[in-house]
C-alpha positions as CSV (number, residue, x, y, z in Angstrom):
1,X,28.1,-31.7,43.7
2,X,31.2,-30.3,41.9
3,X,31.2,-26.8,40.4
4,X,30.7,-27.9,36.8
5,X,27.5,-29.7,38.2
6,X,25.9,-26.7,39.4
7,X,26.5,-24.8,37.0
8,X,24.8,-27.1,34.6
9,X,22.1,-27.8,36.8
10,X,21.8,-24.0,37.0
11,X,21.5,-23.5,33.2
12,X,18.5,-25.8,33.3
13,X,16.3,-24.4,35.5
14,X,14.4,-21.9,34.9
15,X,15.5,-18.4,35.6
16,X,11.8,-17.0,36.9
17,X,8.0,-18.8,36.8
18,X,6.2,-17.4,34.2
19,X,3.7,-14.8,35.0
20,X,0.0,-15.7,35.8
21,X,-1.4,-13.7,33.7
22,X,-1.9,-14.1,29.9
23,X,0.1,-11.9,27.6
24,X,-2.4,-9.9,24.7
25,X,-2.6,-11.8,21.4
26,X,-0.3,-10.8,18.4
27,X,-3.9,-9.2,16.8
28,X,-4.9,-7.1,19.8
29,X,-1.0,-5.8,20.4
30,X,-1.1,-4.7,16.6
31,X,-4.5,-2.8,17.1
32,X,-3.1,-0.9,20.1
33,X,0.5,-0.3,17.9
34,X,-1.7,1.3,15.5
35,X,-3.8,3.4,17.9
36,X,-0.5,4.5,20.1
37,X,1.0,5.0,16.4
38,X,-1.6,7.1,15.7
39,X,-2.1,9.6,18.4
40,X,1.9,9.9,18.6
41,X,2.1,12.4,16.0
42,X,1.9,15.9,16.8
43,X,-1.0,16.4,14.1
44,X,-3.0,14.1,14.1
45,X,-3.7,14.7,18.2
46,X,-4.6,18.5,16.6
47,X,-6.6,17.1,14.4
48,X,-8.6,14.9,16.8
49,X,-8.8,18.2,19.1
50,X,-10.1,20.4,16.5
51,X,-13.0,17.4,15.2
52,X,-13.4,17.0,18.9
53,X,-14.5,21.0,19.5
54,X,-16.0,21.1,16.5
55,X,-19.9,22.7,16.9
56,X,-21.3,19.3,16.1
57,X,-18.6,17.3,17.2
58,X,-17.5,17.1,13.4
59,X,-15.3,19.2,10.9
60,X,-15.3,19.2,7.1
61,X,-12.3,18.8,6.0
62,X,-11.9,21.5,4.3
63,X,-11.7,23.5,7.4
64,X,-8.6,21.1,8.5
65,X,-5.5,22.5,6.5
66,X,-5.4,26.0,7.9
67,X,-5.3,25.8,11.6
68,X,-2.3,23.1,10.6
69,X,-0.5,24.6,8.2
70,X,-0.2,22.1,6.0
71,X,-1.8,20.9,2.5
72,X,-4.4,19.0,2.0
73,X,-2.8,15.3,0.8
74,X,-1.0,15.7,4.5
75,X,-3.9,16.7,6.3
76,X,-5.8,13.8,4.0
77,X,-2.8,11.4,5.1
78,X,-3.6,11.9,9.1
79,X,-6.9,11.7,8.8
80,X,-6.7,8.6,7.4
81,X,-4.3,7.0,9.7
82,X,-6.6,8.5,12.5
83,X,-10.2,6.8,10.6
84,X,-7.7,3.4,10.7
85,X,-6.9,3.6,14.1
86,X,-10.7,3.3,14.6
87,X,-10.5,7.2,16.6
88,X,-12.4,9.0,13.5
89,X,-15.3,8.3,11.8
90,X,-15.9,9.4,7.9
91,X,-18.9,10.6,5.9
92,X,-18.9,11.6,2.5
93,X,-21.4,14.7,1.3
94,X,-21.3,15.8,-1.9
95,X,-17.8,16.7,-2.5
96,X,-16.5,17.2,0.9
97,X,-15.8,14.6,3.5
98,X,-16.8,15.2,7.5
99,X,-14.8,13.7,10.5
100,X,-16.3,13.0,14.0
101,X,-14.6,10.9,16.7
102,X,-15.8,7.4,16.9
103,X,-17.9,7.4,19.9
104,X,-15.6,5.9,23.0
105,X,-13.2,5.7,21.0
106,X,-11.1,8.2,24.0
107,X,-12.2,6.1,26.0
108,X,-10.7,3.0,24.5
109,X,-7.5,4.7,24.4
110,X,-7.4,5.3,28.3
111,X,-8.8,1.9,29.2
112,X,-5.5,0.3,26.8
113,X,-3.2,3.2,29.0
114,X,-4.3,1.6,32.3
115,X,-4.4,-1.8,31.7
116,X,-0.9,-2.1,29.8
């Protein structure tokens, strides 16, 4: 076999054997994008950790803006990146809304980490 022979019987071959096991679907990769997407932001994890030790495992959101600094439409923009993520959980009362984490939803997040 010449040289030009081998290298075009090279280029045919494959360069590895696929791997054995199946990759996520393009749905479950864009539900973990958006729950990675979510927690990367500096805010939104204090935001979790404040609903998280919260005395009922809940915070109005009223009581969300000062420990953050920030106004309320931000605070309102995490939160609702956080309750799409599937990590918080919304109920209106009255005129004030309440957050609590999505039970397991923590949990989720560190099953995804260790089977990436």
């Amino acid at each position: 076999m010449n040289t030009a022979q081998t290298l075009e019987s090279s280029l045919d071959a494959p360069c590895c054997l696929p791997s054995e096991q199946p990759a996520i679907s393009l749905e479950d990769a864009q539900q973990r994008a958006a729950m990675f997407k979510a927690l990367a932001d500096p805010n939104r994890l204090r935001l979790l950790s404040i609903v998280k030790a919260g005395e009922s495992g809940e915070a109005c959101v009223c009581d969300l803006t000062e420990p953050l600094d920030l106004g309320q439409p931000t605070v309102s923009h995490h939160l609702k990146i956080l309750v799409e993520a599937g990590l918080l959980h919304r109920e209106k009362r009255g005129t004030w809304a309440y957050y609590s984490l999505v039970p397991g939803a923590l949990d989720r997040v560190s099953r995804l980490l260790t089977s990436l």
